[in-house]
ROTOR-699803 format. One record per residue (C-alpha): x, y, z. Coordinates in steps of 0.05 Angstrom, whole numbers, padded with zeros to 5 digits, always signed. Each point is the difference from the previous one (the first is absolute). Layout:
XYZ
...
This chain:
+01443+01968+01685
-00059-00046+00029
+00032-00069+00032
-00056-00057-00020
+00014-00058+00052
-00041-00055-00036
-00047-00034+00055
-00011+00057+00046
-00060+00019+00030
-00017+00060+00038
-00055+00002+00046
-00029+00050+00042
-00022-00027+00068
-00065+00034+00036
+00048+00030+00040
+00024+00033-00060
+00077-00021+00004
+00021-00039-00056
+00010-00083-00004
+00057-00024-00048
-00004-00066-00017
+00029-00045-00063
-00025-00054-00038
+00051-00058-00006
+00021-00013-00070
-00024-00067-00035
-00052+00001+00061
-00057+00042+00000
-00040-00018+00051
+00059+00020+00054
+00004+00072+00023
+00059+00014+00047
+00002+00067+00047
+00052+00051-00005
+00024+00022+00063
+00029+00068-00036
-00021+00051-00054
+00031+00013-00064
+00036+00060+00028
+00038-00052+00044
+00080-00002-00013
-00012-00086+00005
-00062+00004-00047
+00019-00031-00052
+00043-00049+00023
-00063-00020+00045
-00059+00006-00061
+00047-00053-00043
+00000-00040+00050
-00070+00001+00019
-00008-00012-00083
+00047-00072+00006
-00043-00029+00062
+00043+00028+00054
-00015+00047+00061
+00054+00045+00019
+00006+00059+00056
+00029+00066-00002
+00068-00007+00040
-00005+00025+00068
+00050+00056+00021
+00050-00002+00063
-00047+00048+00032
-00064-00053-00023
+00032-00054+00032
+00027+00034+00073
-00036-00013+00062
-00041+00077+00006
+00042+00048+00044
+00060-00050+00006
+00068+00015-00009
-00008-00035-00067
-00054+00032-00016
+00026+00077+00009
+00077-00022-00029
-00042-00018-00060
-00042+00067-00004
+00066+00037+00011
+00035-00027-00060
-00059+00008-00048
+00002+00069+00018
+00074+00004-00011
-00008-00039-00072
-00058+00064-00010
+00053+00054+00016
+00058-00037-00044
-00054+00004-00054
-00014+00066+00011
+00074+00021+00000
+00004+00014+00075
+00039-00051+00019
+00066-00032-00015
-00016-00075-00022
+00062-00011+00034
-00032+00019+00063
-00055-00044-00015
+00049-00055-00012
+00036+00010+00068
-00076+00016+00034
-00019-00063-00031
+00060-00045+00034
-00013+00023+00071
-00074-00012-00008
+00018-00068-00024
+00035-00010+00065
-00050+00029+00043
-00058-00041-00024
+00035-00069-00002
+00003+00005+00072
-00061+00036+00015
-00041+00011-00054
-00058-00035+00035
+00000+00037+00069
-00041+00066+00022
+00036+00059-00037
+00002+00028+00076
+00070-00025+00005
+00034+00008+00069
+00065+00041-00009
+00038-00062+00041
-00016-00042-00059
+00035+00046-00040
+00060+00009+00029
+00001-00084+00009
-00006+00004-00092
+00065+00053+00000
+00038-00036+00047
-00015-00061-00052
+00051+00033-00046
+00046+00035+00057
+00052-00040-00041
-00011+00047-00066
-00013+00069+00043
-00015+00039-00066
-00044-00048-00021
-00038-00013+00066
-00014+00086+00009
-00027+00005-00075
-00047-00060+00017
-00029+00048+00067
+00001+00062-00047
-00050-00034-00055
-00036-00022+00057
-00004+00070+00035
-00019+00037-00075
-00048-00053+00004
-00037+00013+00062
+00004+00071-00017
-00032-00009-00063
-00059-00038+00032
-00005+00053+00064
-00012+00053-00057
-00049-00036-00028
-00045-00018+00059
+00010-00074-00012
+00046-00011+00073
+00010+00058+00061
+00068-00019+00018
+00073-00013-00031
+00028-00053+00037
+00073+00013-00041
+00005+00068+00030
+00056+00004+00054
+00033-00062-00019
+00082+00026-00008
+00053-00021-00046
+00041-00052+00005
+00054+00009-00059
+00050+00062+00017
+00014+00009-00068
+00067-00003-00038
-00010+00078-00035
-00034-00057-00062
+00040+00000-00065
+00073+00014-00011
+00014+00063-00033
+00047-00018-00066
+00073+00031+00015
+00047+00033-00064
+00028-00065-00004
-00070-00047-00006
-00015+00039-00060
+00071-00011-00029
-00009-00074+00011
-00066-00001-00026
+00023+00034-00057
+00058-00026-00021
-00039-00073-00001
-00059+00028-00039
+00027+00042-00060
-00041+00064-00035
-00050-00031-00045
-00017-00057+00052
-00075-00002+00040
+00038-00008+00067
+00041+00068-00024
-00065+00040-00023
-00032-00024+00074
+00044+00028+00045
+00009+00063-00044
-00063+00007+00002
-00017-00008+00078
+00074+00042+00013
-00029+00066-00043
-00069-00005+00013
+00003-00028+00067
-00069-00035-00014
-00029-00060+00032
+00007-00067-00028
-00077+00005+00000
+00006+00056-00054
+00060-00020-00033
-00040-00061-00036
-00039+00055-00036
+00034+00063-00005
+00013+00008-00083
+00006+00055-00051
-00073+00014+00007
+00028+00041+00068
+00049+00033-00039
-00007+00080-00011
+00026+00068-00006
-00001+00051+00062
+00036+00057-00015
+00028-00023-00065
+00038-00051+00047
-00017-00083-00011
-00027-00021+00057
-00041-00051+00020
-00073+00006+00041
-00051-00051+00039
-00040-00012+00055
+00030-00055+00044
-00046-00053+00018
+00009-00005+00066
-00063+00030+00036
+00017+00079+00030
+00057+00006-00043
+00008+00071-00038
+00013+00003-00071
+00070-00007-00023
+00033+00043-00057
+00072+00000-00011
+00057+00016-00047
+00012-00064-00041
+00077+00003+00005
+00057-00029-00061
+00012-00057+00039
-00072-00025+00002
-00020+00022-00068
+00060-00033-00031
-00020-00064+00038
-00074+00007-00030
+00019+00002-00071
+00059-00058+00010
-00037-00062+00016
-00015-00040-00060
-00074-00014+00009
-00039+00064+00006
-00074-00008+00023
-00060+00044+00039
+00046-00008+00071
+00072+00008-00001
+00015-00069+00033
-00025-00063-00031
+00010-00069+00021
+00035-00058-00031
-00065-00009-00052
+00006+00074-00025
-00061+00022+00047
-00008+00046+00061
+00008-00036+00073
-00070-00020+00016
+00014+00016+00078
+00047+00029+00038
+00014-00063+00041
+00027-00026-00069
+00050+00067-00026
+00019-00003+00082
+00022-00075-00005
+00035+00008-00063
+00035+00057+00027
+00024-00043+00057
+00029-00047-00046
+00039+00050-00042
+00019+00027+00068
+00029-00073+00026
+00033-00005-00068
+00032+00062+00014
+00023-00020+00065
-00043+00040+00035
-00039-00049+00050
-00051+00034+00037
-00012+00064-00046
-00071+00024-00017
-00037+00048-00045
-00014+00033+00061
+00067+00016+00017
+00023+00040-00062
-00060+00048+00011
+00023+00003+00067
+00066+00011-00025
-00020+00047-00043
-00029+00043+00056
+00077-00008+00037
+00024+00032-00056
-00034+00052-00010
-00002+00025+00072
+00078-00009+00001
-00004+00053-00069
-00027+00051+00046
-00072-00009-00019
-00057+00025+00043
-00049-00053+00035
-00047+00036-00045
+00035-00017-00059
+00005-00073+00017
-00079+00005+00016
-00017+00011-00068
+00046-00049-00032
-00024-00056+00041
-00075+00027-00012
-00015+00011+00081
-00047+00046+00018
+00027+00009+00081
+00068+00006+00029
+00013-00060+00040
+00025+00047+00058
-00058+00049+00000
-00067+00021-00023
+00019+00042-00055
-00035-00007-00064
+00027+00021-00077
-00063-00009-00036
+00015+00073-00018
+00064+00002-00010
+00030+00001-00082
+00025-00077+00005
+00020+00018-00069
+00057+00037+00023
+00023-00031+00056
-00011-00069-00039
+00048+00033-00060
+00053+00033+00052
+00000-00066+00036
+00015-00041-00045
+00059+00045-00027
+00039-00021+00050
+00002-00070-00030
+00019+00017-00070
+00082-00001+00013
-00007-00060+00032
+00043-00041-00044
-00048-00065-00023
């Protein structure tokens, strides 16, 4: 349907582009210029404006306002690229969100300089945060997919992050969940309860939290005549996961009093919106449990543990966890039938007494 915008005029210049331009209301003689076309996204909001008397501007964006070839200018392009691929379902929005907090960094302190940062300057910005370590080598990291970014582009020759080392040794990152953590969790959170369906859920599916906020019935199904449950993990690379849907999860499924599209749903009767928000929650049923310093994380982690003290093959594990490459070797199992090794490994879980 045809959108009449009382007022407008449309006039073709010799140059044969076209001049927008609208007369004010209550004032005829008064024409004011459009600086945008009605395909705009800010058209309209600028045309009713133009119509009351008042001359606005499309908003310039991040990239707009940077200095040209500053470090401003290319952080910008970078994350407009990254909100493209989010859009386009190639990357995590989580990444974006993380991508987006080192840029933030980055550009307060040198958003207006030359984008031909010298490395020393680098190193000077992860020393900044020497007293977070993790923190301080995820800030050179974005900065390094940065610069790579732009290099493969043609927009800079060099990537001044490459070369600079790590500062945080690690602590092996979340704490696997021991026998007794999920005794304790459980005995605090009853069958029936949200807390109880979560960590049934991330035990038998070993998902991550990331997945668990939308994993419902709709990824139930029937392999085999066995119930088992199928999707594709949303973290980028990951392989397709299909795997028996054992009595212990099923039962939790069909106990929880509100039933909905996901299996967990927040206080309000609706899916987590993030999984920042299901992964604080779970902390807090996790402190009330007594279990300070417990993740999400760790009971996929946990679940791996378990399985490889069952017996099960590194293969197996592989295609419960969704990887696509053995952390010890270049071996791939695109070919191999993850069916069955998903349905034996997870066989060794069902006398596990829950």
């Amino acid at each position: 349907m045809k959108v009449r915008y009382p007022g407008l005029l449309a006039e073709k210049l010799p140059s044969g582009k076209i001049r927008y331009r609208v007369r004010v209301e209550g004032d005829k003689a008064r024409r004011i210029p459009l600086s945008v076309a009605p395909d705009h996204p800010q058209f309209v909001e600028i045309y009713r404006a133009a119509r009351a008397g008042v001359i606005l501007t499309p908003e310039a964006t991040p990239e707009e306002r940077a200095i040209r070839y500053s470090i401003g200018w290319i952080a910008a392009k970078h994350l407009a690229a990254m909100e493209r691929d989010v859009a386009a379902g190639a990357t995590s929005p989580l990444t974006l969100k993380k991508r987006t907090g080192v840029m933030k960094v980055l550009t307060e302190r040198y958003g207006d300089y030359a984008m031909a940062m010298p490395q020393p300057k680098l190193i000077e910005l992860r020393d900044e945060f020497i007293a977070t370590p993790a923190r301080a080598d995820s800030i050179i990291e974005g900065i390094r997919s940065m610069y790579r970014w732009a290099c493969e582009r043609g927009l800079c020759d060099v990537n001044p992050a490459v070369g600079i080392s790590r500062i945080d040794p690690g602590k092996g990152g979340a704490v696997p969940w021991s026998p007794d953590d999920l005794q304790k969790f459980r005995a605090k959170h009853p069958a029936g309860t949200t807390p109880h369906l979560c960590l049934t859920l991330l035990m038998f599916t070993a998902c991550r939290i990331g997945d668990a906020i939308w994993l419902g019935r709709e990824h139930e199904t029937k392999v085999q005549g066995v119930q088992a449950l199928r999707w594709q993990p949303s973290k980028r690379g990951s392989a397709e996961v299909t795997i028996p849907m054992l009595p212990p999860l099923f039962r939790a499924t069909r106990a929880a009093s509100a039933q909905g599209k996901t299996y967990l749903l927040n206080a309000k009767g609706r899916p987590f919106s993030t999984p920042d928000s299901l992964g604080n929650m779970f902390r807090r049923w996790c402190d009330a449990a007594g279990l300070q310093g417990r993740s999400a994380h760790g009971v996929r982690k946990a679940a791996g543990h378990l399985l490889a003290q069952e017996g099960c093959s590194q293969y197996q594990i592989m295609t419960i966890h969704g990887h696509t490459q053995a952390q010890t070797s270049e071996i791939y199992t695109r070919g191999v039938d993850r069916w069955k090794m998903a349905r034996d490994a997870m066989t060794s879980l069902e006398g596990m007494e829950w």
